[in-house]
Backbone as ProteinMPNN parsed JSONL, in Angstrom:
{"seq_chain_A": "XXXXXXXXXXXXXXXXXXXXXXXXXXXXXXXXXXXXXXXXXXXXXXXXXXXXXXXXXXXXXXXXXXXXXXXXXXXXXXX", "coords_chain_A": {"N_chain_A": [[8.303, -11.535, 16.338], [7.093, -11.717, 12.667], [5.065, -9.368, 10.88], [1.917, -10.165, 9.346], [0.522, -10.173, 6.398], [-2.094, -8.911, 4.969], [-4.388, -10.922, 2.498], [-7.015, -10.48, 0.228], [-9.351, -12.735, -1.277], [-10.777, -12.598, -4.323], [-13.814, -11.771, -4.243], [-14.439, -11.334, -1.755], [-12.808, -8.796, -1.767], [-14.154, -7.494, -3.623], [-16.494, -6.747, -2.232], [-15.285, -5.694, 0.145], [-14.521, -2.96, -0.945], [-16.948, -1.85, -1.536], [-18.359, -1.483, 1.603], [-19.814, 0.508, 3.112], [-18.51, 3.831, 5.493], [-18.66, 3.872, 8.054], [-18.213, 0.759, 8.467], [-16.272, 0.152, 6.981], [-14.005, 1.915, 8.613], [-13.997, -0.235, 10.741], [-13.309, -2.056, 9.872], [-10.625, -1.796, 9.106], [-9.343, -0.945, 11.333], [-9.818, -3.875, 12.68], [-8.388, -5.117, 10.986], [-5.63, -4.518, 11.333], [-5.187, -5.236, 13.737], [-5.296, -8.408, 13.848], [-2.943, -8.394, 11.687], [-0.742, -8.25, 13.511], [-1.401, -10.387, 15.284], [-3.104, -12.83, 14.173], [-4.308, -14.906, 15.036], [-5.102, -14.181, 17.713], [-7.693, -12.878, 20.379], [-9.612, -10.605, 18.203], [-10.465, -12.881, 16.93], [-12.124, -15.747, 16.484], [-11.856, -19.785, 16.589], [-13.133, -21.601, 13.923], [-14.394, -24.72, 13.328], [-12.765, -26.681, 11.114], [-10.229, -25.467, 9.796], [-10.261, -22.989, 9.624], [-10.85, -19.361, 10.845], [-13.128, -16.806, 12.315], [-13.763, -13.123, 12.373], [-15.128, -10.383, 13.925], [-16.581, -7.415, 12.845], [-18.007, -4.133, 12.439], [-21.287, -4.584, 12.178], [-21.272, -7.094, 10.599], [-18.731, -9.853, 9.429], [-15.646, -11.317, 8.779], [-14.373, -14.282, 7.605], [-11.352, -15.691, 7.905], [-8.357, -17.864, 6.717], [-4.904, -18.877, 7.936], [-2.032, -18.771, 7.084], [1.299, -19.733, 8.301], [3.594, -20.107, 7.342], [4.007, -18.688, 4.91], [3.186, -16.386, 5.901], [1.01, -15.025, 6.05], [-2.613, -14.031, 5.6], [-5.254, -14.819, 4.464], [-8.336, -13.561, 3.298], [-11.545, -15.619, 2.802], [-14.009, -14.54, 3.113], [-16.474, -11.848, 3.533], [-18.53, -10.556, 5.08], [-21.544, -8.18, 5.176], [-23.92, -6.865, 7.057]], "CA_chain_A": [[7.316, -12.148, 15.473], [6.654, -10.915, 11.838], [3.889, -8.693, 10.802], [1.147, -10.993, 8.851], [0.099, -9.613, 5.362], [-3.514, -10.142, 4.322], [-5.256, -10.909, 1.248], [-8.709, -10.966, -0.014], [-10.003, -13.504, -2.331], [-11.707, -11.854, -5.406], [-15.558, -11.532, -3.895], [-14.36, -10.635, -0.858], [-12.087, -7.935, -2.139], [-15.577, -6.587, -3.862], [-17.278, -6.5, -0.95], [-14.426, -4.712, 0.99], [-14.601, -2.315, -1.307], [-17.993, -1.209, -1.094], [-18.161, -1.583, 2.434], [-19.594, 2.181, 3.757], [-17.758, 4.325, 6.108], [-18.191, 2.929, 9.491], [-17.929, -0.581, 8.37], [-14.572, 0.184, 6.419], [-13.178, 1.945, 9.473], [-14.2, -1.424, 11.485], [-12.994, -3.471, 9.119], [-9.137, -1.381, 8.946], [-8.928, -1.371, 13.094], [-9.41, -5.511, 12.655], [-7.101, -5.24, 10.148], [-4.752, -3.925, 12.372], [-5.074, -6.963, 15.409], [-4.731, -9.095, 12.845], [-1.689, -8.293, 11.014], [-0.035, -8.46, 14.749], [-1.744, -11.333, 15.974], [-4.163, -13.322, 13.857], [-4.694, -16.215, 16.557], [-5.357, -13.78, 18.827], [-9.085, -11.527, 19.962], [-11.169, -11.209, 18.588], [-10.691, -14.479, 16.111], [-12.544, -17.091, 16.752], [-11.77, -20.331, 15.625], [-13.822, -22.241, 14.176], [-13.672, -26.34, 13.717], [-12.028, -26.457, 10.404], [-8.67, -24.68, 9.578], [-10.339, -21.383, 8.854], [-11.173, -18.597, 11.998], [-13.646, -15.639, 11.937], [-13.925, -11.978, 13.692], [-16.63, -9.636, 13.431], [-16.168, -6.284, 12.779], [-19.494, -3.479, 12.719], [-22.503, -5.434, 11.406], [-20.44, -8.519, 10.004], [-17.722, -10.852, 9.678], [-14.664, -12.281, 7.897], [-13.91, -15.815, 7.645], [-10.32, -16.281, 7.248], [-7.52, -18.776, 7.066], [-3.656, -18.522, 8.178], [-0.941, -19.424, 6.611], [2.064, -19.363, 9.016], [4.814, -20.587, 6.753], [3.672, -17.475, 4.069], [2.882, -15.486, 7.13], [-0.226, -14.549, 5.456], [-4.367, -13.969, 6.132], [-6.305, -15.142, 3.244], [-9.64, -13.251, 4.079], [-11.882, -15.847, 2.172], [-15.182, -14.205, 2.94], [-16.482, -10.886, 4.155], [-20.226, -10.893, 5.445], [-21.867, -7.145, 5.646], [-25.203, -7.379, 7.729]], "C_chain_A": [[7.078, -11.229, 14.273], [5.477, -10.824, 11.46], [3.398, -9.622, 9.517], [0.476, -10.17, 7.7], [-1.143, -10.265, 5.503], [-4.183, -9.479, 2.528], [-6.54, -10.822, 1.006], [-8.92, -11.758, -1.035], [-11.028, -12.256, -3.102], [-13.028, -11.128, -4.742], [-15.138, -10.709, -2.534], [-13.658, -9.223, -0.985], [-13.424, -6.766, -2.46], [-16.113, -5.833, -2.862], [-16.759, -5.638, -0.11], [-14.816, -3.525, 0.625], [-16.187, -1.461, -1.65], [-18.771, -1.188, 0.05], [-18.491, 0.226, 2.777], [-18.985, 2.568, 5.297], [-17.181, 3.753, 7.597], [-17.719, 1.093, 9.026], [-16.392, -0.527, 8.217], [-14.237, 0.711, 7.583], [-12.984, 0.412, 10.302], [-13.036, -2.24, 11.041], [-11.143, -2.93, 9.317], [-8.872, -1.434, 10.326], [-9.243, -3.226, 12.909], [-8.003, -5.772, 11.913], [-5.7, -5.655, 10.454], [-4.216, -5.2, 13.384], [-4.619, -7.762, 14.222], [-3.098, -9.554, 12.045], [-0.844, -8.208, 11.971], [-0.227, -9.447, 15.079], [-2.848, -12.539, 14.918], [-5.246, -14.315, 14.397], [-5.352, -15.609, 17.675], [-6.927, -12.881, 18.818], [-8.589, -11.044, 19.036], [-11.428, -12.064, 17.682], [-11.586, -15.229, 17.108], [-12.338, -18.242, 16.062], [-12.159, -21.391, 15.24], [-13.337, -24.096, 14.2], [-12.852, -26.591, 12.458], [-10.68, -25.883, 10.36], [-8.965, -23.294, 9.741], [-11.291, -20.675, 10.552], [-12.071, -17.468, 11.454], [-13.054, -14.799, 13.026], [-14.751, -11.067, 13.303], [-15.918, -7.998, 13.548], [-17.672, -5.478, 12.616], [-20.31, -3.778, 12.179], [-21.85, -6.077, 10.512], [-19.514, -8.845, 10.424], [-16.698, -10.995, 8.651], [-14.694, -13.141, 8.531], [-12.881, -15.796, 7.079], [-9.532, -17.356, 7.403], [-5.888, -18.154, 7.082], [-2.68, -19.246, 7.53], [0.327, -19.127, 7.39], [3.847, -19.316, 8.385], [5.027, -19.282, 5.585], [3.36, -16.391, 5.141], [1.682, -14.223, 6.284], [-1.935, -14.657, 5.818], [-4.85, -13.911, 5.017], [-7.853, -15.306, 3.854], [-10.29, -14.592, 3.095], [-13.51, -15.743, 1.976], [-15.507, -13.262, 3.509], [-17.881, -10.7, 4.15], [-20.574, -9.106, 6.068], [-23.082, -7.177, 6.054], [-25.886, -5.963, 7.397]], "O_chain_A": [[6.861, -10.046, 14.533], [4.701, -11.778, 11.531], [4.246, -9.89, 8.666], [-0.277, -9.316, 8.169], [-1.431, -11.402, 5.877], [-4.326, -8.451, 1.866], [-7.236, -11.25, 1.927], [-8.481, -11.195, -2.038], [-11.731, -11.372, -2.612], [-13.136, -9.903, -4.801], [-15.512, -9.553, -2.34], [-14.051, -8.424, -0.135], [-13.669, -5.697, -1.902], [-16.167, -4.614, -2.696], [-17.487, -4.814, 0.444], [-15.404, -2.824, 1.449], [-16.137, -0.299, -2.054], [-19.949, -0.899, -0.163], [-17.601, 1.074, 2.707], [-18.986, 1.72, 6.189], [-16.098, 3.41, 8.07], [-16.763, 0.514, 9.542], [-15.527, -0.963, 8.977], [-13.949, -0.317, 8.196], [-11.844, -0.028, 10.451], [-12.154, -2.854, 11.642], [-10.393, -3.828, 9.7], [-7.912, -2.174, 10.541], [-8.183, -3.742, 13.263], [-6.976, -6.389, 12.196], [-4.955, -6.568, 10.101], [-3.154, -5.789, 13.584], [-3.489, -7.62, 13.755], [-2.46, -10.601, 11.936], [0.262, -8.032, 11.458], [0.846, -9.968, 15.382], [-3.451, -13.167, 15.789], [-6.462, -14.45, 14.257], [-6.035, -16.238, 18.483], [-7.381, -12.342, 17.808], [-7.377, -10.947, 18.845], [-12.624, -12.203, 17.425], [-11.601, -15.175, 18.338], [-12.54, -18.12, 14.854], [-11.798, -22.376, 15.884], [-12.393, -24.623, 14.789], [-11.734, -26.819, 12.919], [-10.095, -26.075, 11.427], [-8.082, -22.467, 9.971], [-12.117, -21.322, 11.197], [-11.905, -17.113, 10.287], [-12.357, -15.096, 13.997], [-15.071, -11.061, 12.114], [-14.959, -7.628, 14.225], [-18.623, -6.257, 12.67], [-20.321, -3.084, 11.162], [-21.843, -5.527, 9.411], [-19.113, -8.483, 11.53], [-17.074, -10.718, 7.512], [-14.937, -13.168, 9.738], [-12.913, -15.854, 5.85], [-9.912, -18.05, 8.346], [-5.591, -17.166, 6.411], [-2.697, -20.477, 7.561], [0.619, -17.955, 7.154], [4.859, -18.752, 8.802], [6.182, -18.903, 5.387], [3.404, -15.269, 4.635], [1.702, -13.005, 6.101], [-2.269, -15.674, 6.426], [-4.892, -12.802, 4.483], [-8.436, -16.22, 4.437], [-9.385, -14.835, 2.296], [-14.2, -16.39, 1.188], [-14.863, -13.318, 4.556], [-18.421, -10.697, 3.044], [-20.062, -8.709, 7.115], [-23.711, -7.713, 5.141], [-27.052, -5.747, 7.729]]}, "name": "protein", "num_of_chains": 1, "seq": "XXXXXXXXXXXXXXXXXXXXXXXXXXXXXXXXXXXXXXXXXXXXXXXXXXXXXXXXXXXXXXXXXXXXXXXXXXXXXXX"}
């Protein structure tokens, strides 16, 4: 199976990026599952097309593209 690139949409990209220390580690170990598995823990998915997973006080909401073998984060929620 090939390894799953991901993207961020603009806002979310922001947000990544000011994201402090523990969060950003969180967020790069999801990363990680992800880009191996995206279907798999700790997604959830919701009723739409598009799955979340939570990472240390928040979330992404992304969607898969299997044919681009891609993760288009399209929202990143810091609590």
């Amino acid at each position: 199976m090939s390894s799953y690139v991901i993207r961020y949409v603009d806002r979310a990209s922001e947000r990544k990026a000011a994201l402090p220390a523990p969060q950003r580690t969180s967020l790069d170990d999801l990363e990680k599952l992800l880009i191996a598995n995206p279907f798999g823990p700790p997604a959830v998915s919701n009723r739409d097309d598009n799955r979340s997973a939570g990472i240390r006080n928040g979330f992404i909401t992304y969607v898969v593209s299997s044919r681009h073998v891609v993760v288009n984060v399209i929202d990143l929620v810091a609590l």
